[in-house]
Structures are given as C-alpha cells and as structure tokens.
N, C-alpha and C positions, 0 to 999 in steps of 0.2 A: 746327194743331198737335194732335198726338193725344195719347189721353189718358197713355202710355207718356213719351213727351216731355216732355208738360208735370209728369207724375212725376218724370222725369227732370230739368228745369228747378228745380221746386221745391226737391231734394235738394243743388242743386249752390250755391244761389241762397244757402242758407243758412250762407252765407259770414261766414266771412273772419276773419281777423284776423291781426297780427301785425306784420311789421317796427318795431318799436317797441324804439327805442335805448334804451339801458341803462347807467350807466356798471359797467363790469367789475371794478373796484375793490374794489366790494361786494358783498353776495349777503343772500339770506334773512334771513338774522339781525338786516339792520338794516334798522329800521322805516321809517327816512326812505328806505331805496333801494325796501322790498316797496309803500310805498304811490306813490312817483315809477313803479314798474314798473305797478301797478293804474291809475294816470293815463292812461301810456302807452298801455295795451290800451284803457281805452276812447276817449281819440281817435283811436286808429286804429283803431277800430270806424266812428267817426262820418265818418272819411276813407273809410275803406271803402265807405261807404251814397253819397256825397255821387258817387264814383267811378261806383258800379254801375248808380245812376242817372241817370248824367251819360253811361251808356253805353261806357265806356273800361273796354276788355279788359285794361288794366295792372293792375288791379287785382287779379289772381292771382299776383301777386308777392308775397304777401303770405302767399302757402303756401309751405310748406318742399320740397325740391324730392322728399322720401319723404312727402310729406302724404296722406292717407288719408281719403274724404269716404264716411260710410258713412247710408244712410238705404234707408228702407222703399221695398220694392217696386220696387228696382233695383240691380245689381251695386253693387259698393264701385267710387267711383271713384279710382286706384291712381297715384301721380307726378303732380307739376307738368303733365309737358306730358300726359297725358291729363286731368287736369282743367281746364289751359287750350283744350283739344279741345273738351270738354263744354262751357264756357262759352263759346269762339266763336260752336259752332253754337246754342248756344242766343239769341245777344244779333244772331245775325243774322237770324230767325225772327222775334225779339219785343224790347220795349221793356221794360226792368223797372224798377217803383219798388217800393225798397224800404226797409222801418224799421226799424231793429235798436232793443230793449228790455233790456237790461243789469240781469239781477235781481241776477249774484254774480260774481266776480273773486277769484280765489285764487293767489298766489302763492310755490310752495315747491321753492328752490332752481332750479335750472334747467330746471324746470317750471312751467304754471302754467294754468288755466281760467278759463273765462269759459262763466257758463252763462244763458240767458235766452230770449228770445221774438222773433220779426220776423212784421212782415206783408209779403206777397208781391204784389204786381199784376204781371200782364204781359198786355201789348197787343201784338195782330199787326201789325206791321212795314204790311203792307199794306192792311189794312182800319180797322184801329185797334180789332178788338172787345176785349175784353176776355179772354182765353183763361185767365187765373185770376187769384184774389184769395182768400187762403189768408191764415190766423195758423197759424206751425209753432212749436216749441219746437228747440232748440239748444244742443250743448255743445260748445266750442272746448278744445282740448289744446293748449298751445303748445309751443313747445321753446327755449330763449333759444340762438341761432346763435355761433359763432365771433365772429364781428366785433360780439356785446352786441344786437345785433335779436331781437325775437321776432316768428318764423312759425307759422301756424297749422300744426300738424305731426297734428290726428287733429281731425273735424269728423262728427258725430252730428249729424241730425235726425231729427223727426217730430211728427207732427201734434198740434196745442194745439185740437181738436175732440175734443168726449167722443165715446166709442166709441158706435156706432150700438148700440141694442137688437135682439137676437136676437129672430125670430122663429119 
C-alpha cells in the first residue's frame, strides 16, 4: 500500500460516529436529554471502533448520507457511497485496529461534536506487515436525522505528531 493510500486510509479511518437515538420530545435546553445525547455519541463511538475492527464495512452507516470527511493531504471525501468506496477499498488491502480517545462532546440543538484522538494500525491483508500505526487527532460534526439518530455529517483529521523541524 503506498504511501498516498495509506494517507488516504488514515484520513478516512478517522471515523465515525453517529446513528445514536435520541428521544425527539426534547432538545438542548434539557440537560437530562444534552447529557442522554453525549452518552449516546460516545457508545456509538465505541460500537464504531469495536465494528471497524471486527472488519464490517457496515459501519459507514453511521455517516449522514452528505457527510464530508476532510483531512490532510487528500481530496475531501464527498457522500456516503464515496466514502463507503474509500473504505471498502481500503479494509480489502488491510486489517485495521483501531482506538478512538474521546477528549470533548458538545451538544447544541440539532448539532453536535465530538472532538478527540485515535490510534491507527493497519496490517496487509497478505503479508501481515505492518503498513501503519499513526495517533491522529479528530473532529466529528454531527447532525441529529429526521427519525432522532445522530450521523456523522462533517469529519476533520490530522496528525497528533508535532510538526517536524525546519531545516
């Protein structure tokens, strides 16, 4: 996997979150629904991880179907099924375990983030080597759906490596 690719994997990798029921009832203003919503997000964080490296491409359902995965050093990747594209090809290339770190969760109105850290490993399908093991940093957008889910609807990465020194 080259190194383009595995840029590519990385970006896409720093997944997920969302489908996470809601009751409709309420909204923002009440505390018992914003912190039942902040629950929410992060076990379907932790379903998410549990998915991704269990190897089940289901687990893009969990982006809205205008979700928007933007990170360094590769196009924005634009709709559901192109970022279900992306991670096909990527989870039939390589094996990925991955950790999601949950620093902050914010929820306001029918909006809401989730901002934090994961570590990356992916192994070649074939050989078993290693082809990366990366800590990124991450910022999840959600959008609370029609039917009270939240999907990941805008997805930031990048690197949680200090910047090289200039020579």
């Amino acid at each position: 996997m080259g190194k383009q690719v595995g840029c590519a994997v990385t970006a896409i990798i720093a997944v997920t979150l969302g489908s996470c029921t809601t009751d409709r009832r309420t909204r923002s203003g009440d505390a018992d629904q914003v912190k039942a919503d902040e629950v929410a997000v992060r076990r379907t964080l932790a379903d998410t991880e549990r998915r991704i490296n269990e190897g089940d491409l289901g687990f893009v359902d969990v982006f809205a179907k205008d979700a928007i995965i933007i990170a360094p050093s590769t196009p924005n990747i634009i709709g559901l099924d192109a970022i279900r594209t992306a991670y096909a090809g990527a989870l039939k290339q390589a094996f990925m375990e991955v950790h999601f770190s949950t620093e902050e969760v914010a929820i306001a109105g029918e909006l809401a983030y989730e901002r934090g850290t994961y570590t990356l490993r992916t192994l070649d399908r074939v050989s078993g080597r290693v082809l990366q093991d990366v800590k990124n940093k991450h910022i999840h957008i959600l959008k609370r759906q029609s039917d009270g889910t939240w999907k990941t609807w805008r997805l930031m990465t990048n690197s949680a490596a200090p910047a090289s020194a200039k020579e």
